[in-house]
PyMOL Python script that loads the backbone (N, CA, C, O; Angstrom):
from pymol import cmd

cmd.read_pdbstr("""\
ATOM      1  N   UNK A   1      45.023  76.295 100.052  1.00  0.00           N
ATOM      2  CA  UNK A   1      44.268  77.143 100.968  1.00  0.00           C
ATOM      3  C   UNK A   1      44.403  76.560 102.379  1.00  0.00           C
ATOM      4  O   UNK A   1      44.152  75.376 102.608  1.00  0.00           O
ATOM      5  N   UNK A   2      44.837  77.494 103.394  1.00  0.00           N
ATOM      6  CA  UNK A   2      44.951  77.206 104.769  1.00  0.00           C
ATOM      7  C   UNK A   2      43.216  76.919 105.530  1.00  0.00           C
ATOM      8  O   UNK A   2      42.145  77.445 105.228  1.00  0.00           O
ATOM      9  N   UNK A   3      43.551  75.846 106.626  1.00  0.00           N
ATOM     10  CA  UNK A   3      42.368  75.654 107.102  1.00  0.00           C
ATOM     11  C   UNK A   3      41.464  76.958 107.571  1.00  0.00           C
ATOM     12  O   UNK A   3      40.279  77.224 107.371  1.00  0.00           O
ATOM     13  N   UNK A   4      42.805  77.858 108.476  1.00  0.00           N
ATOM     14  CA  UNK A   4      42.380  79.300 108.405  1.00  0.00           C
ATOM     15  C   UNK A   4      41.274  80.184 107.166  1.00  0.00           C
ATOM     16  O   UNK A   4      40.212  80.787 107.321  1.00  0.00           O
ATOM     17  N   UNK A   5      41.917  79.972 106.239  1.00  0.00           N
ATOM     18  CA  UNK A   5      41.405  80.255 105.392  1.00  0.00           C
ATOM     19  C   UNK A   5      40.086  79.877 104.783  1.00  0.00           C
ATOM     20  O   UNK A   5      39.251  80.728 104.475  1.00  0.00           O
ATOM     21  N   UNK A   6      39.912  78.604 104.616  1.00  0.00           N
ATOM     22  CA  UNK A   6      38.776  77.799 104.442  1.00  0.00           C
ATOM     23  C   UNK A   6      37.365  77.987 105.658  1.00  0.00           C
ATOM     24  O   UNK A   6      36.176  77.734 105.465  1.00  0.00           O
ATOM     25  N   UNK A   7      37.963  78.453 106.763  1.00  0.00           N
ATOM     26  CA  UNK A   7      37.439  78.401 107.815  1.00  0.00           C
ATOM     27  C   UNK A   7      36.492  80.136 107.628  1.00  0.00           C
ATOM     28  O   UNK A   7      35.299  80.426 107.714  1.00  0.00           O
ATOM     29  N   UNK A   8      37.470  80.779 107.408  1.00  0.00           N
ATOM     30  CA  UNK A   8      37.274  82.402 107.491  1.00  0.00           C
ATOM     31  C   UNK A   8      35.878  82.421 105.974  1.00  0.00           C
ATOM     32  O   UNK A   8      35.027  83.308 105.898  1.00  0.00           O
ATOM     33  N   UNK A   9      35.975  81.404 105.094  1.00  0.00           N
ATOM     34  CA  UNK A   9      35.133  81.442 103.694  1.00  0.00           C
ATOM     35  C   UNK A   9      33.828  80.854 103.844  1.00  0.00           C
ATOM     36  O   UNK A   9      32.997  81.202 103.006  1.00  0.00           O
ATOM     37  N   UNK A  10      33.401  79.887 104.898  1.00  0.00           N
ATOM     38  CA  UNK A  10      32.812  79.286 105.778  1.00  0.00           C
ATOM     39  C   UNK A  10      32.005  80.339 106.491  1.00  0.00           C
ATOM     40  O   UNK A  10      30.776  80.301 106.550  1.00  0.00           O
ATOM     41  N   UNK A  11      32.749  81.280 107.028  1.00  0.00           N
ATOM     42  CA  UNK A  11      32.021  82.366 107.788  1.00  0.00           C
ATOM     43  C   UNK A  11      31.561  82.732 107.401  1.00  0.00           C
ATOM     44  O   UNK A  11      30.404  82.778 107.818  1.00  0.00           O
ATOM     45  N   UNK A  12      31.960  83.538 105.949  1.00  0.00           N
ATOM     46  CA  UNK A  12      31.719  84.954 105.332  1.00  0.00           C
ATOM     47  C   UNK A  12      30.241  84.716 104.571  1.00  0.00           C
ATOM     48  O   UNK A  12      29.288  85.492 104.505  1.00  0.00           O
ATOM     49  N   UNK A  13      30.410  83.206 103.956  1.00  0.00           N
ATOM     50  CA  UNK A  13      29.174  82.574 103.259  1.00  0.00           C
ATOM     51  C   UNK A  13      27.992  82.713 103.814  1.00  0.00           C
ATOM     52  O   UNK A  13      26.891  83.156 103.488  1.00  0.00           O
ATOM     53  N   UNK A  14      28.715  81.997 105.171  1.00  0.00           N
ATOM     54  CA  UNK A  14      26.965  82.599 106.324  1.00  0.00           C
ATOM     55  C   UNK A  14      26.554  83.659 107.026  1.00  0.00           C
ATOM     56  O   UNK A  14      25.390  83.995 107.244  1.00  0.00           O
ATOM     57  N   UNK A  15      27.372  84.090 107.314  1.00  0.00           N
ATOM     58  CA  UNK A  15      27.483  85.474 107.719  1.00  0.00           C
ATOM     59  C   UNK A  15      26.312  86.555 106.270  1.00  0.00           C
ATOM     60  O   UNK A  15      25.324  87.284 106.361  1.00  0.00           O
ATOM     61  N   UNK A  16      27.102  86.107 105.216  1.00  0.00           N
ATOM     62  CA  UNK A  16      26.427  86.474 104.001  1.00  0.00           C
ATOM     63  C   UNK A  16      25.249  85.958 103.816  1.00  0.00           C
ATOM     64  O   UNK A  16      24.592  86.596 102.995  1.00  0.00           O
ATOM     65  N   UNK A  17      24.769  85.130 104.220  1.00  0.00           N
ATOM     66  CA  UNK A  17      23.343  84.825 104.101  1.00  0.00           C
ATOM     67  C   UNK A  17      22.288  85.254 105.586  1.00  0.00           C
ATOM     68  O   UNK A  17      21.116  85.615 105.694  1.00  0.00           O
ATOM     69  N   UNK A  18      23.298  85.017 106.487  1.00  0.00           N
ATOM     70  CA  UNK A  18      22.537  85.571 107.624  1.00  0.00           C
ATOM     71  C   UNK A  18      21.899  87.111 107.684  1.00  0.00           C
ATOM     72  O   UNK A  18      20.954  87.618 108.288  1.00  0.00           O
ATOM     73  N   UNK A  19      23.105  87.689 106.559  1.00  0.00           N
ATOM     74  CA  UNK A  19      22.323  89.115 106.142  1.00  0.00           C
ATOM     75  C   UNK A  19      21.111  89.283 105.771  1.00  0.00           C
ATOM     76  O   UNK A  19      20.262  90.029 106.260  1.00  0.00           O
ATOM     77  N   UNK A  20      20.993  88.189 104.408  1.00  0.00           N
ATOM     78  CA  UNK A  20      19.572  88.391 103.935  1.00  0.00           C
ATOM     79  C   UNK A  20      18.320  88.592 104.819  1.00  0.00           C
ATOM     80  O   UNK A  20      17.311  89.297 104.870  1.00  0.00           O
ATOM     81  N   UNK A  21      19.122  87.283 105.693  1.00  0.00           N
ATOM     82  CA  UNK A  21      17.755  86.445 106.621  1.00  0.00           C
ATOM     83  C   UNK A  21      17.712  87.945 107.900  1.00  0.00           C
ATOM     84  O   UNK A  21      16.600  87.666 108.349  1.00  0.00           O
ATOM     85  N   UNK A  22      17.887  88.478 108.239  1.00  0.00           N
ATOM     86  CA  UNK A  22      18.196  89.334 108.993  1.00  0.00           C
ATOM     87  C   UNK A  22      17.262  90.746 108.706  1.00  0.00           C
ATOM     88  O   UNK A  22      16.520  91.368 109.465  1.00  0.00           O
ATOM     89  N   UNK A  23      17.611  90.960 107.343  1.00  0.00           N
ATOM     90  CA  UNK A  23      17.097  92.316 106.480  1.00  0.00           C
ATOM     91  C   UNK A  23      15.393  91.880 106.267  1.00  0.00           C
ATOM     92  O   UNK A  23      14.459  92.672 106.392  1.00  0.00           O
ATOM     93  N   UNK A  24      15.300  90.708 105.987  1.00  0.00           N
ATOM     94  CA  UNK A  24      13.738  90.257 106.280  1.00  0.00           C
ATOM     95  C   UNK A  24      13.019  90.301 107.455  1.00  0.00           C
ATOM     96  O   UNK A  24      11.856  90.679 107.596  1.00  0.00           O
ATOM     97  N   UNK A  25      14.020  89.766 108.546  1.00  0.00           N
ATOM     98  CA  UNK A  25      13.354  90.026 110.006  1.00  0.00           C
ATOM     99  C   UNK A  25      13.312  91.541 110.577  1.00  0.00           C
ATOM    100  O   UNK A  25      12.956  91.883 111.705  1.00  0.00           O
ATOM    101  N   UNK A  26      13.802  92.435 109.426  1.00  0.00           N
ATOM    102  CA  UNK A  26      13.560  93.813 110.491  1.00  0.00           C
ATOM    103  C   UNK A  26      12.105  94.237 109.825  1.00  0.00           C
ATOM    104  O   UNK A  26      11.284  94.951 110.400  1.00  0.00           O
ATOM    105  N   UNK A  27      11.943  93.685 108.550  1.00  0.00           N
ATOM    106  CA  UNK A  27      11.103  94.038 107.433  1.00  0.00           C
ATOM    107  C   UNK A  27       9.920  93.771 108.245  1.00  0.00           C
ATOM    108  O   UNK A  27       9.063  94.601 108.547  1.00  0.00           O
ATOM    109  N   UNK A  28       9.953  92.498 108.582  1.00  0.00           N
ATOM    110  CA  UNK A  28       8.945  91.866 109.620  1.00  0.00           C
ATOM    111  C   UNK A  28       8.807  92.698 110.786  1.00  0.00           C
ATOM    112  O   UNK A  28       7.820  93.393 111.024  1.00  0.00           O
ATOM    113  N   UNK A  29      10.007  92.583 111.624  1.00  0.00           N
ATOM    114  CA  UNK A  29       9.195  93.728 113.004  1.00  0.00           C
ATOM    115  C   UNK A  29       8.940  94.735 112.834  1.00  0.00           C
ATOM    116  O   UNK A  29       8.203  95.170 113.719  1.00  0.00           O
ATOM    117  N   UNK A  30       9.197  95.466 112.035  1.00  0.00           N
ATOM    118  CA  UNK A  30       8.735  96.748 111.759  1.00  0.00           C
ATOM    119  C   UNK A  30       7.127  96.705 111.309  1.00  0.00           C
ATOM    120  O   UNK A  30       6.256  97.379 111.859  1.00  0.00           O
ATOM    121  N   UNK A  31       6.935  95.912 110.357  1.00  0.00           N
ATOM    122  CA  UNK A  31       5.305  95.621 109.731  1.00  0.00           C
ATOM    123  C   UNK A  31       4.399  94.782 111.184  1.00  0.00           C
ATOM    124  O   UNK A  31       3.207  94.825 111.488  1.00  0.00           O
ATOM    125  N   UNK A  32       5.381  94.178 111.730  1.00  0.00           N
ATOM    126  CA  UNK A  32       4.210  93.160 112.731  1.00  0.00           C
ATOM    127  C   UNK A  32       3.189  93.944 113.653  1.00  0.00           C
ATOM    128  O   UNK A  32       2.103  93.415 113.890  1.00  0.00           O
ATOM    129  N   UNK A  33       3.349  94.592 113.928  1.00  0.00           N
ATOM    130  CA  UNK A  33       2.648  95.522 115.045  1.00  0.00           C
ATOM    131  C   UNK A  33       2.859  95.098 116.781  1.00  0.00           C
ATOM    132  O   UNK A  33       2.146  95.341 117.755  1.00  0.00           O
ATOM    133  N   UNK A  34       3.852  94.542 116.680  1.00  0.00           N
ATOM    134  CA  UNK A  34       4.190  94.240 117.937  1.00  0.00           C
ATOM    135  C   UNK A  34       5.467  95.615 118.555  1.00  0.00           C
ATOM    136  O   UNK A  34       6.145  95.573 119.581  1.00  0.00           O
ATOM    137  N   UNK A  35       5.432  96.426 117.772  1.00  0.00           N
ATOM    138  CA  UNK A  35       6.460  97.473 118.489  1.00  0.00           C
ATOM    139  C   UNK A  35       5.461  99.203 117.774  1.00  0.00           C
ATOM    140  O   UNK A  35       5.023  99.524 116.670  1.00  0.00           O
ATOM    141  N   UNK A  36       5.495  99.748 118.888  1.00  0.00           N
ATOM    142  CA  UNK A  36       4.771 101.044 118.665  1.00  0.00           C
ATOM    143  C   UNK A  36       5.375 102.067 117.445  1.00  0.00           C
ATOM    144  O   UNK A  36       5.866 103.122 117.846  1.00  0.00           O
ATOM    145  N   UNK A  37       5.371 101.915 116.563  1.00  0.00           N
ATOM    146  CA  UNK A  37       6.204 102.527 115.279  1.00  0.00           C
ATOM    147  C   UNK A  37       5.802 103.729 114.881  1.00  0.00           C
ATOM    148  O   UNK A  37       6.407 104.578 114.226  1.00  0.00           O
ATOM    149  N   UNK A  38       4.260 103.733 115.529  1.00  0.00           N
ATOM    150  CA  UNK A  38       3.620 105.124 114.825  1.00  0.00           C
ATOM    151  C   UNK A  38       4.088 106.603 115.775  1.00  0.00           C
ATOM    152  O   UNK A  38       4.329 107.756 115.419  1.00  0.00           O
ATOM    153  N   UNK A  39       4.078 106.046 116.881  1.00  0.00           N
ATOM    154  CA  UNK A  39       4.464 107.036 118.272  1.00  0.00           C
ATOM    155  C   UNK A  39       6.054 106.965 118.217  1.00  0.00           C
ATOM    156  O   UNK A  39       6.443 107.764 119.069  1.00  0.00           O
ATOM    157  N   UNK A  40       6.729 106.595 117.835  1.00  0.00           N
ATOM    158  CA  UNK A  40       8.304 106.621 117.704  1.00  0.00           C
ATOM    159  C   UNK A  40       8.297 108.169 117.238  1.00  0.00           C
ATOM    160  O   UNK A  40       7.742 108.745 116.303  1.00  0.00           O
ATOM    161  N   UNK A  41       9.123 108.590 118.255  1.00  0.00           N
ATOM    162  CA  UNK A  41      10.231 109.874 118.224  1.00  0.00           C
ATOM    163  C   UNK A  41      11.346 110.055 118.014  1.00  0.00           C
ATOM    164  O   UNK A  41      12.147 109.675 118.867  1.00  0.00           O
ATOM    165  N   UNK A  42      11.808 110.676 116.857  1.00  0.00           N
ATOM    166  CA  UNK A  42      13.198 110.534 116.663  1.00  0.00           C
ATOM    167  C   UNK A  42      13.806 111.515 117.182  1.00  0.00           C
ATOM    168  O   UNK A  42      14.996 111.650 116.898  1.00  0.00           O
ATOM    169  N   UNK A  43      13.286 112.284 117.909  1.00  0.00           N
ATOM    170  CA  UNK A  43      14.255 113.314 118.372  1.00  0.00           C
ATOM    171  C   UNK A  43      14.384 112.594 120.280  1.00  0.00           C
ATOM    172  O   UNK A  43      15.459 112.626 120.879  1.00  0.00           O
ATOM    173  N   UNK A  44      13.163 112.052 120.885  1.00  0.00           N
ATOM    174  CA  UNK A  44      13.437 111.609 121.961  1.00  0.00           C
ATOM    175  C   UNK A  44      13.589 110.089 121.657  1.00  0.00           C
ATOM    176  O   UNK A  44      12.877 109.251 121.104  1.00  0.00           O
ATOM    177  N   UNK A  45      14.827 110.085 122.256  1.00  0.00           N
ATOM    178  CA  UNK A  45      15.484 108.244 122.784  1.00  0.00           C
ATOM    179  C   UNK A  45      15.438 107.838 121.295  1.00  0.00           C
ATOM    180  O   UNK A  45      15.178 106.635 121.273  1.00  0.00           O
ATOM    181  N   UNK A  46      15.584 108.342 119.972  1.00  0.00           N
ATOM    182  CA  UNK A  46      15.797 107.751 118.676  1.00  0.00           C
ATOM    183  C   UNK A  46      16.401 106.344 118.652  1.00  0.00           C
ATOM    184  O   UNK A  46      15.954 105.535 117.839  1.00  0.00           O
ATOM    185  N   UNK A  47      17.377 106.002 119.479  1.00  0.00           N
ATOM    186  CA  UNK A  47      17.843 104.849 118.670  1.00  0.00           C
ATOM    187  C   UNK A  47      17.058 103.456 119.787  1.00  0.00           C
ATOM    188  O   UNK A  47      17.261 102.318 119.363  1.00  0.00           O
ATOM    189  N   UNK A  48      16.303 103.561 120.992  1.00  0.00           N
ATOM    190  CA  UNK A  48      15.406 102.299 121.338  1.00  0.00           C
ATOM    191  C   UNK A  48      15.146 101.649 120.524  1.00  0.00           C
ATOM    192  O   UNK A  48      15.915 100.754 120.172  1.00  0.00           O
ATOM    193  N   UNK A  49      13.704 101.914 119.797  1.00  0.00           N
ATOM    194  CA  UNK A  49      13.046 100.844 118.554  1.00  0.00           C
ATOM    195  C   UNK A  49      14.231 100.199 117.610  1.00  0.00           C
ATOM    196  O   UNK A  49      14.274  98.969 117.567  1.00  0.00           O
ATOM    197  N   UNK A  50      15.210 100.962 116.840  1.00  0.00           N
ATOM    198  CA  UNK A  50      16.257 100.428 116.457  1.00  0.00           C
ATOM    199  C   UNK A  50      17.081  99.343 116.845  1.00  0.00           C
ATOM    200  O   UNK A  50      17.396  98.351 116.187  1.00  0.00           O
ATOM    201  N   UNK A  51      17.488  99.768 118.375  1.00  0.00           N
ATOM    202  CA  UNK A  51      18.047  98.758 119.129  1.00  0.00           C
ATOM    203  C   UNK A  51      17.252  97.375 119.245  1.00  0.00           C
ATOM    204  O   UNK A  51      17.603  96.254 118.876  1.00  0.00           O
ATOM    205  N   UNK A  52      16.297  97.714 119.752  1.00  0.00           N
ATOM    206  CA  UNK A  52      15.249  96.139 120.202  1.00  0.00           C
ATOM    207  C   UNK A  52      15.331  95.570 119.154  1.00  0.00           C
ATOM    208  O   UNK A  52      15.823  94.443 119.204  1.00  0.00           O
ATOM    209  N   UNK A  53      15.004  95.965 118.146  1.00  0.00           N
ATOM    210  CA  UNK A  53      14.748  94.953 116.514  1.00  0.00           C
ATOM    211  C   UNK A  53      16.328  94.478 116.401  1.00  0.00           C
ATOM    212  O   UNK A  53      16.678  93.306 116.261  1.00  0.00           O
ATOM    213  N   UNK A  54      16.920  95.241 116.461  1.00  0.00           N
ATOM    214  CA  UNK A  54      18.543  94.742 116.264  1.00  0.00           C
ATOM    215  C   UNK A  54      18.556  93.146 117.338  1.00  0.00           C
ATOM    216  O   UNK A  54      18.582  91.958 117.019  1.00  0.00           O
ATOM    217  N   UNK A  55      18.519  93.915 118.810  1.00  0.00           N
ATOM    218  CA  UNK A  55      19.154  92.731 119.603  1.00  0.00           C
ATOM    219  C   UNK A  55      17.888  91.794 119.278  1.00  0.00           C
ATOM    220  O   UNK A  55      18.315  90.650 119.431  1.00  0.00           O
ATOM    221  N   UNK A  56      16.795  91.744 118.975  1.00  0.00           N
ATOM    222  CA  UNK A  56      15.754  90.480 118.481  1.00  0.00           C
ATOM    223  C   UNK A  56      15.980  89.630 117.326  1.00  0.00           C
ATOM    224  O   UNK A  56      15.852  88.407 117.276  1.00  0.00           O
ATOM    225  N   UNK A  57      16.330  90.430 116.405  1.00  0.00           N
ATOM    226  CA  UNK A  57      16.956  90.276 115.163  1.00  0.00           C
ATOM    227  C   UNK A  57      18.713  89.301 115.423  1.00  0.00           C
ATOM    228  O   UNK A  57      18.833  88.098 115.191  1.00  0.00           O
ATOM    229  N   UNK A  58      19.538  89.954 115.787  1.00  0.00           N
ATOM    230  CA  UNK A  58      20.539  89.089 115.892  1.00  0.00           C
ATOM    231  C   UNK A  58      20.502  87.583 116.859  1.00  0.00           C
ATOM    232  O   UNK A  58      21.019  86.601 116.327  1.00  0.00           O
ATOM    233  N   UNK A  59      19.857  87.405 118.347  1.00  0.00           N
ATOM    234  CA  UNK A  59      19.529  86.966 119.232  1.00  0.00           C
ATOM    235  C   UNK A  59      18.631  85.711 118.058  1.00  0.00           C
ATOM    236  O   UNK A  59      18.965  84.529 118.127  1.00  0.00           O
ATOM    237  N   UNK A  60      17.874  86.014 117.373  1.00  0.00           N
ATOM    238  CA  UNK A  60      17.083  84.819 116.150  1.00  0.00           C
ATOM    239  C   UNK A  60      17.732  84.481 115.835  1.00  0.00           C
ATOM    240  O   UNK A  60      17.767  83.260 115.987  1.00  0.00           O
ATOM    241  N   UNK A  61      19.013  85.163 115.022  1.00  0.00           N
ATOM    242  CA  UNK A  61      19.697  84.563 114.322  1.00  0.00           C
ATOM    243  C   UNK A  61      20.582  83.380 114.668  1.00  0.00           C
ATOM    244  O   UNK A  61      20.712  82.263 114.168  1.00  0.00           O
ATOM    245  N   UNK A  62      21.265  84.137 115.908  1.00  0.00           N
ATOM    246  CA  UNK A  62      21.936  83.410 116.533  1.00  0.00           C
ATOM    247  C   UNK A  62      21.677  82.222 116.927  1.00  0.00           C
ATOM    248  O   UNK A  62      22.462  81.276 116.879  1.00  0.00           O
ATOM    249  N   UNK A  63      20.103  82.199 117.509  1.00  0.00           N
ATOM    250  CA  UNK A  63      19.795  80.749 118.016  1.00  0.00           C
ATOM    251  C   UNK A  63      19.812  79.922 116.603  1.00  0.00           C
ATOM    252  O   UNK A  63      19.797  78.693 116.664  1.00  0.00           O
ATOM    253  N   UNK A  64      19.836  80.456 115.570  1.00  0.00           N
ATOM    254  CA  UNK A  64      19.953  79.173 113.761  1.00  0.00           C
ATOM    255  C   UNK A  64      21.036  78.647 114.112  1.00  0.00           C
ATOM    256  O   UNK A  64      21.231  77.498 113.715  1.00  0.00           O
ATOM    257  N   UNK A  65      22.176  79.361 115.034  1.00  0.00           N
ATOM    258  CA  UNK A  65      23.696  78.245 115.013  1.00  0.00           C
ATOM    259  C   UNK A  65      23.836  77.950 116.046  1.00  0.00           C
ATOM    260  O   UNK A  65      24.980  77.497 116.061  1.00  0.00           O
ATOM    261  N   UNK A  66      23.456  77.884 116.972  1.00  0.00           N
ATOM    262  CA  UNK A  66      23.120  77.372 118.367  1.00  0.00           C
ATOM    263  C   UNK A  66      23.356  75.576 118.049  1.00  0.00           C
ATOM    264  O   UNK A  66      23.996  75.103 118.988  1.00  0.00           O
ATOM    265  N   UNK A  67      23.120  74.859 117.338  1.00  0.00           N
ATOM    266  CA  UNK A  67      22.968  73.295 117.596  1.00  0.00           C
ATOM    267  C   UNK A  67      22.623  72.869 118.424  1.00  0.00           C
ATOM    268  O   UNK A  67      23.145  71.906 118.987  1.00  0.00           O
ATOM    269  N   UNK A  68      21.207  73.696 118.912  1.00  0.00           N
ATOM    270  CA  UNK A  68      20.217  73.369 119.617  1.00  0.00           C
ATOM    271  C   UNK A  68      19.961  71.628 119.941  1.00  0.00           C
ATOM    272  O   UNK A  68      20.310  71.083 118.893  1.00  0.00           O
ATOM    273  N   UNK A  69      19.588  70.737 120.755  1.00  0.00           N
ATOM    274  CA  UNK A  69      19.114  69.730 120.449  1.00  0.00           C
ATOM    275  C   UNK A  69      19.856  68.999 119.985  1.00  0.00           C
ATOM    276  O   UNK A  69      19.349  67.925 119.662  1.00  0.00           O
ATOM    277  N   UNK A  70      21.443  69.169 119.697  1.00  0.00           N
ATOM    278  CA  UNK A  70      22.328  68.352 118.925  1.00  0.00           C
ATOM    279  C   UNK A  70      23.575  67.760 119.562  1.00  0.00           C
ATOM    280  O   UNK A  70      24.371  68.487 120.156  1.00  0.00           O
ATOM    281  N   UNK A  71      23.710  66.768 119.475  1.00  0.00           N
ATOM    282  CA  UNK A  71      25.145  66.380 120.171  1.00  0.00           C
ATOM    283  C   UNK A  71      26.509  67.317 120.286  1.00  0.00           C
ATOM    284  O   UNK A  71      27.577  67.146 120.873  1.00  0.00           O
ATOM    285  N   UNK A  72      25.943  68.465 119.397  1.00  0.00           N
ATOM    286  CA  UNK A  72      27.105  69.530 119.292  1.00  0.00           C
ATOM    287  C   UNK A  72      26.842  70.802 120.208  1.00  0.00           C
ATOM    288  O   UNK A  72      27.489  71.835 120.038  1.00  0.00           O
ATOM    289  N   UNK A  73      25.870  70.681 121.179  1.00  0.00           N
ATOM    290  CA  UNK A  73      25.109  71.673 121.428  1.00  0.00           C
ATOM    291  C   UNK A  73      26.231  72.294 122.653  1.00  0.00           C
ATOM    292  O   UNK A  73      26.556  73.481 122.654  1.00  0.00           O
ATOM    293  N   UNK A  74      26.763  71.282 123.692  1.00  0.00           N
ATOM    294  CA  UNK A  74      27.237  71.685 124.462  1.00  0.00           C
ATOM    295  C   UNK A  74      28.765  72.197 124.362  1.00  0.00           C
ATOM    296  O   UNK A  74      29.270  73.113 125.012  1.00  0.00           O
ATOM    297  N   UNK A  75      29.420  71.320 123.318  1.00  0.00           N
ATOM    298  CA  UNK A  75      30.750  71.932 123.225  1.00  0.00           C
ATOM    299  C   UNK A  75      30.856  73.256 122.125  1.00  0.00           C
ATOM    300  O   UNK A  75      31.887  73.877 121.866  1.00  0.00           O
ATOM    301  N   UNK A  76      29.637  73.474 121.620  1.00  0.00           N
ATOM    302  CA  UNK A  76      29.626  74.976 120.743  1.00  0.00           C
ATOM    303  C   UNK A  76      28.865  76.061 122.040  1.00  0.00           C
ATOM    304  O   UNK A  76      28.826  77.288 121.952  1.00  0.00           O
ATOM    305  N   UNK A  77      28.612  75.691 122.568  1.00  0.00           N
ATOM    306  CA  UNK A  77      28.085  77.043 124.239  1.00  0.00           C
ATOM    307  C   UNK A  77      29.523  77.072 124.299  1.00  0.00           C
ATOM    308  O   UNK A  77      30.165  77.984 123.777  1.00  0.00           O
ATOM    309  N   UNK A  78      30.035  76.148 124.893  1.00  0.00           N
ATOM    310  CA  UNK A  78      31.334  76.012 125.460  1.00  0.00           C
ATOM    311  C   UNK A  78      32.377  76.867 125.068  1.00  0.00           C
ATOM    312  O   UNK A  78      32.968  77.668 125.792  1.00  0.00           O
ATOM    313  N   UNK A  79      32.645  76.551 123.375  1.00  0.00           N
ATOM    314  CA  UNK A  79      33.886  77.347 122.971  1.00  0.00           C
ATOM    315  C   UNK A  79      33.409  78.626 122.591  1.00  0.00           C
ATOM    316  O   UNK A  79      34.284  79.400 122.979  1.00  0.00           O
ATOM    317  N   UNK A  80      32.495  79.288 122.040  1.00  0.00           N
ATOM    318  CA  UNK A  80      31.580  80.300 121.964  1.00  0.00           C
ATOM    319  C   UNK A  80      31.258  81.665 123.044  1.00  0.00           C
ATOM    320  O   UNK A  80      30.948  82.837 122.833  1.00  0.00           O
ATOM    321  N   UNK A  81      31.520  80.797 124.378  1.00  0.00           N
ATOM    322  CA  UNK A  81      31.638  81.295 125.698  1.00  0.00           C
ATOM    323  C   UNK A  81      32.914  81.828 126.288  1.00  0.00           C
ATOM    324  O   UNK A  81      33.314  82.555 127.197  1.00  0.00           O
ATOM    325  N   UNK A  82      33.296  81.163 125.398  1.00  0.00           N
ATOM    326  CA  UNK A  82      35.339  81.139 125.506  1.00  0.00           C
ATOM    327  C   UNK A  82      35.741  82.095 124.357  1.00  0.00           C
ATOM    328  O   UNK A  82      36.619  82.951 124.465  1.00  0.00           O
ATOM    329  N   UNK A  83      35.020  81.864 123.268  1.00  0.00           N
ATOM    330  CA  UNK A  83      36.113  82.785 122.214  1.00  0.00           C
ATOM    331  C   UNK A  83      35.603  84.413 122.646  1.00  0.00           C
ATOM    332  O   UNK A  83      36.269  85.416 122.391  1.00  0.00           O
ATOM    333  N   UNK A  84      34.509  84.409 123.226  1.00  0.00           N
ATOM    334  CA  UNK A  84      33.411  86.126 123.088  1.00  0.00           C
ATOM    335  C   UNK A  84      34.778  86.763 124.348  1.00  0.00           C
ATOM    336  O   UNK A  84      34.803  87.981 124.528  1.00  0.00           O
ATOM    337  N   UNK A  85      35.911  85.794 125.199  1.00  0.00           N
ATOM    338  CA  UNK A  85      36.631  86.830 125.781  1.00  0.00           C
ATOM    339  C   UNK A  85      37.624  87.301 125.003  1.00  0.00           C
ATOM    340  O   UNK A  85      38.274  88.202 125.532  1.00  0.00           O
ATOM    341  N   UNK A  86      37.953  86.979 123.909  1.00  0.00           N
ATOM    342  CA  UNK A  86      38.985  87.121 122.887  1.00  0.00           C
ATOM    343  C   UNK A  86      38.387  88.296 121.898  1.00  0.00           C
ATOM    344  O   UNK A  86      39.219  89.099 121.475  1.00  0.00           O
ATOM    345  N   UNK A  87      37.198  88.443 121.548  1.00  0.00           N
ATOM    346  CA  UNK A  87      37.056  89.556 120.346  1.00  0.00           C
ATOM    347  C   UNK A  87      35.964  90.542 120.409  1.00  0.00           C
ATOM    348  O   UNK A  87      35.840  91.384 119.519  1.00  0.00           O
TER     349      UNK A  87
END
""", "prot")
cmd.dss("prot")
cmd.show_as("cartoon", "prot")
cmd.util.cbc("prot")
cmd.orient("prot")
């Protein structure tokens, strides 16, 4: 198995779990009462509330691989900052 490869299985694992963790946090904003759910209109501006929980939801997630606080913190901004012009 290519490092490529090993690398891409690495992803998918967390990526695959980040799902779970993800499908719980919408479970959550939706129940928290911090977003107006009852007054939501789906015929006006439908996809707002959707959106916010999304970009809150991924934006959490994201900070789990951040290496916040870690000697790894600055060269993962770094290449992270660099690969987002590539894909």
């Amino acid at each position: 198995m290519s490092n490529a490869q090993k690398i891409e299985a690495h992803v998918n694992e967390m990526l695959a779990e980040s799902i779970q963790h993800m499908s719980q946090k919408v479970k959550k904003a939706i129940s928290c009462g911090a977003l107006d759910i009852e007054n939501w209109d789906e015929k006006d501006a439908p996809m707002i509330i959707p959106k916010i929980i999304i970009q809150a939801v991924l934006q959490s997630e994201a900070e789990q691989y951040s290496a916040k606080g870690t000697s790894f913190e600055r060269k993962i901004n770094k290449e992270v900052k660099n690969l987002r012009y590539f894909i």
